[in-house]
Every structure is written in structure tokens, then in C-alpha cells.
C-alpha positions as a Markdown table, in Angstrom:
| # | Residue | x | y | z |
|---|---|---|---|---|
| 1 | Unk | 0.0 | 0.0 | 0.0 |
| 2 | Unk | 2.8 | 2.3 | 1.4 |
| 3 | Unk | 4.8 | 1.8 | -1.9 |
| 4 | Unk | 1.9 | 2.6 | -4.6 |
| 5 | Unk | 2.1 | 6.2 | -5.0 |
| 6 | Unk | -1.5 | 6.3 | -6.0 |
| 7 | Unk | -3.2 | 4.1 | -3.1 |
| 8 | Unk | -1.7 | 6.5 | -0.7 |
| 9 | Unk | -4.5 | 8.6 | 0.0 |
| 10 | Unk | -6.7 | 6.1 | 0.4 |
| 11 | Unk | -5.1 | 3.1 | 1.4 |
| 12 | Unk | -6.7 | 0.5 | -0.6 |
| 13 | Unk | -5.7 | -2.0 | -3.0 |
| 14 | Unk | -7.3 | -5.3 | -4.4 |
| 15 | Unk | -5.7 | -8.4 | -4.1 |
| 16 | Unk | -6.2 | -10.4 | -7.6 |
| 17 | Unk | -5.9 | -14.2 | -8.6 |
| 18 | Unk | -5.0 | -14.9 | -12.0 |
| 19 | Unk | -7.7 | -17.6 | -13.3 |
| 20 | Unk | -5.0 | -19.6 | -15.7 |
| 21 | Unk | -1.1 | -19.1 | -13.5 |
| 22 | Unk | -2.5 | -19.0 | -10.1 |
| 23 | Unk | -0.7 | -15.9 | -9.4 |
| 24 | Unk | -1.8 | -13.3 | -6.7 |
| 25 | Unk | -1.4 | -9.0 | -8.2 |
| 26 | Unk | -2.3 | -6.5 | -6.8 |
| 27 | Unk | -4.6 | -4.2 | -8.9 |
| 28 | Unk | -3.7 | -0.2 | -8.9 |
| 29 | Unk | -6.1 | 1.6 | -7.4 |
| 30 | Unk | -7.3 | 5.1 | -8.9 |
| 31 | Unk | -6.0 | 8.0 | -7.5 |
| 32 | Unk | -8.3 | 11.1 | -6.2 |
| 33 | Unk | -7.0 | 13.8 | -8.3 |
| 34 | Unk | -7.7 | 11.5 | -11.5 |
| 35 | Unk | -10.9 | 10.9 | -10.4 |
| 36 | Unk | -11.5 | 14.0 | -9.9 |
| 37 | Unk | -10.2 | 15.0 | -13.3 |
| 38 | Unk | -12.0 | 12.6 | -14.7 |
| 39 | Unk | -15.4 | 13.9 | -13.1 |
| 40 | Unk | -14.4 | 17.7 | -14.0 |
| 41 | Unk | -13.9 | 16.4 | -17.6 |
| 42 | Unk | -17.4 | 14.9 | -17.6 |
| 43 | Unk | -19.2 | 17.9 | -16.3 |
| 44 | Unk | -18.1 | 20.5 | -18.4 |
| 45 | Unk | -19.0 | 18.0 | -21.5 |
| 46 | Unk | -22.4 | 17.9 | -20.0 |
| 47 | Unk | -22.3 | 21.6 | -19.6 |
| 48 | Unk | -21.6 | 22.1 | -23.1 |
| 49 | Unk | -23.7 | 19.9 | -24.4 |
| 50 | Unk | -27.0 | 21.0 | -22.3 |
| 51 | Unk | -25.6 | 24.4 | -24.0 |
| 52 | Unk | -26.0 | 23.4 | -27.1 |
| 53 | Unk | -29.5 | 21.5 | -26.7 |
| 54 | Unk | -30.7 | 25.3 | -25.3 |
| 55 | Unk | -29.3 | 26.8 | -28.0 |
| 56 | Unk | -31.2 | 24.5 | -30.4 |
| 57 | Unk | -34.5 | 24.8 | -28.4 |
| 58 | Unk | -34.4 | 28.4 | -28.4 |
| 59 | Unk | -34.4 | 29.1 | -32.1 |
| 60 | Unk | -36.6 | 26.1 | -32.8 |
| 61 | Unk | -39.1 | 27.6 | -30.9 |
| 62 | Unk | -38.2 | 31.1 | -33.3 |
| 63 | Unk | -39.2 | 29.1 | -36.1 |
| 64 | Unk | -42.4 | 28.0 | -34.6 |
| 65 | Unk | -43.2 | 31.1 | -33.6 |
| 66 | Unk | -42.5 | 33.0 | -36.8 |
| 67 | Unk | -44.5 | 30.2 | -38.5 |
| 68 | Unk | -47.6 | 30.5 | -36.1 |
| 69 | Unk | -47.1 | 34.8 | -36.4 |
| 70 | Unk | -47.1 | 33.9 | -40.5 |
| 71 | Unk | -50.6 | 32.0 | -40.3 |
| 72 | Unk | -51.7 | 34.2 | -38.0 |
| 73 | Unk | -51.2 | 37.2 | -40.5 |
| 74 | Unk | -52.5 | 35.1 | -43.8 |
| 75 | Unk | -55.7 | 34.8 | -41.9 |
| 76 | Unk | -56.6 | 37.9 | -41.0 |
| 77 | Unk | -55.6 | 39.0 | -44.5 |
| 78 | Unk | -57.7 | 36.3 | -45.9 |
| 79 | Unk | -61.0 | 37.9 | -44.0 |
């Protein structure tokens, strides 16, 4: 534990079997500040993409409205 620089903050570490030699590894655990850039990472995507979705809903619903407005107008010229 002591000698993985990444389990230091946390302590852990998995003991793992190899299925076909028999052998016992440890597995590296994650370390906090990759997590963490990792979950940064993911929230400004999701940021930026919920940006772009209100982006699109907003001049959908400018098309929708001109074309509402627009047979609106032909109506009441119609009359």
C-alpha cells in the first residue's frame, strides 16, 4: 500500500488471482486527483452539451413562432 504512489491517499488496494497461472497481483487503485479529473472532464461535456440543446431549443421555438405569427397574418388577410 505504502509503496503505490497512487493508493496513498486512500489506502486500498485489491488483491487479484489470476484464473489460468495462479498468481496473486495486486490491482492499482485510482488516485483522487484523476478521479476528480475525470469527473471535471465529464461535467463541463455535460455543460456544453446542455448548452448546445438550449441553444437549439431556443431558435426552434423562433421558427415556430414566426411560423404561427405567418398564419396568423395570412388569416386575418384572408378575412
Amino acid at each position: 500500500q505504502k509503496s503505490m504512489t497512487e493508493c496513498r491517499p486512500t489506502g486500498f488496494v485489491e488483491k487479484v488471482t489470476c484464473a489460468t497461472s495462479k498468481k496473486d497481483d495486486f490491482k492499482r487503485c485510482r488516485s483522487a486527483v484523476m478521479e476528480a479529473h475525470i469527473f471535471w472532464r465529464f461535467v463541463g461535456t455535460m455543460m456544453c452539451v446542455a448548452a448546445l440543446f438550449a441553444v437549439l431549443v431556443v431558435c426552434r421555438q423562433r421558427v415556430l413562432d414566426r411560423k404561427a405569427l405567418e398564419k396568423v397574418r395570412k388569416q386575418l388577410e384572408s378575412i
